[in-house]
C-alpha positions in Angstrom: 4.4 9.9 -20.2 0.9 12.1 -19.6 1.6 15.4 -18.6 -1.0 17.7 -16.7 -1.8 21.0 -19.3 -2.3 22.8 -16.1 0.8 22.0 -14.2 3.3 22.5 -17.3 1.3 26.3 -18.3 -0.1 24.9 -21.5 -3.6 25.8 -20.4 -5.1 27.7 -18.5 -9.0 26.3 -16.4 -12.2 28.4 -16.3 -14.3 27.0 -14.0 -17.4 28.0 -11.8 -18.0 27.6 -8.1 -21.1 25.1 -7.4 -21.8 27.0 -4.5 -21.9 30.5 -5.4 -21.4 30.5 -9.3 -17.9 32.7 -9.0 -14.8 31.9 -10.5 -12.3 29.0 -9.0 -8.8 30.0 -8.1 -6.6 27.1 -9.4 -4.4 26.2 -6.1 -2.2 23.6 -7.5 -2.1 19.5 -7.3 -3.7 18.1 -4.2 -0.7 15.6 -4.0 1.6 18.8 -3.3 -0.2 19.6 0.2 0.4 15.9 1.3 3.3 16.8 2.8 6.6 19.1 2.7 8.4 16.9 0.5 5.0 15.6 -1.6 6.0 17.9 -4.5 9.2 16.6 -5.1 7.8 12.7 -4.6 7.0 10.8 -8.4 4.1 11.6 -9.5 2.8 8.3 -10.3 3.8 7.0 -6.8 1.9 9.7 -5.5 -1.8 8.9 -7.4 -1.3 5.8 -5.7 -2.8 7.2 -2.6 -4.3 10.7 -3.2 -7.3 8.6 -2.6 -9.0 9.5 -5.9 -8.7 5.6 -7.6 -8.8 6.7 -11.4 -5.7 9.5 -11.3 -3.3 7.0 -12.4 -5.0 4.9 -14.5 -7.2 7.3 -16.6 -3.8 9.8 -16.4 -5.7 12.4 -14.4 -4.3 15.2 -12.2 -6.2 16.5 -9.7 -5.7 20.0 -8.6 -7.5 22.3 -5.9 -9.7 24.8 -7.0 -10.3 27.1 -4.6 -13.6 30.2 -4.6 -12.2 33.4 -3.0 -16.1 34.7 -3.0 -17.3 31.7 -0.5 -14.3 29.8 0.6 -15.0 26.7 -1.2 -12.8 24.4 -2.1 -13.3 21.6 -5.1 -11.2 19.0 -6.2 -11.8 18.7 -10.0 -9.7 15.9 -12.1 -7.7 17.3 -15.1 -7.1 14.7 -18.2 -3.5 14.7 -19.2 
């Protein structure tokens, strides 16, 4: 079974804001703002409809990256 580097603290992501060039904030999986329970669901059930088609079957994560300089927010798809 995949894990997410991010999720488990093996990693850590440096990315850059496309709008203003700043660093992102890494908010977490989008699949854990579905819902109150959504964090506790199986993952793979979950990828099913985060609405992103290749989560499950390219074992991505995707996580919410958030810019506290602008507000933006940017989904960007993490390989486990």
């Amino acid at each position: 079974m995949p894990i997410c580097p991010l999720c488990n603290g093996f990693n850590n992501a440096s990315f850059s804001c496309a709008q203003c060039g700043n660093s992102l904030e890494d908010s977490g999986r989008i699949i854990d703002y579905f819902g109150p329970y959504s964090a506790y669901m199986q993952i793979d059930s979950m990828k099913k409809i985060d609405g992103i088609e290749t989560t499950l079957q390219n074992n991505e994560c995707a996580h919410l990256f958030y810019c506290p300089n602008c507000n933006n927010q940017e989904t960007i798809l993490i390989k486990e």
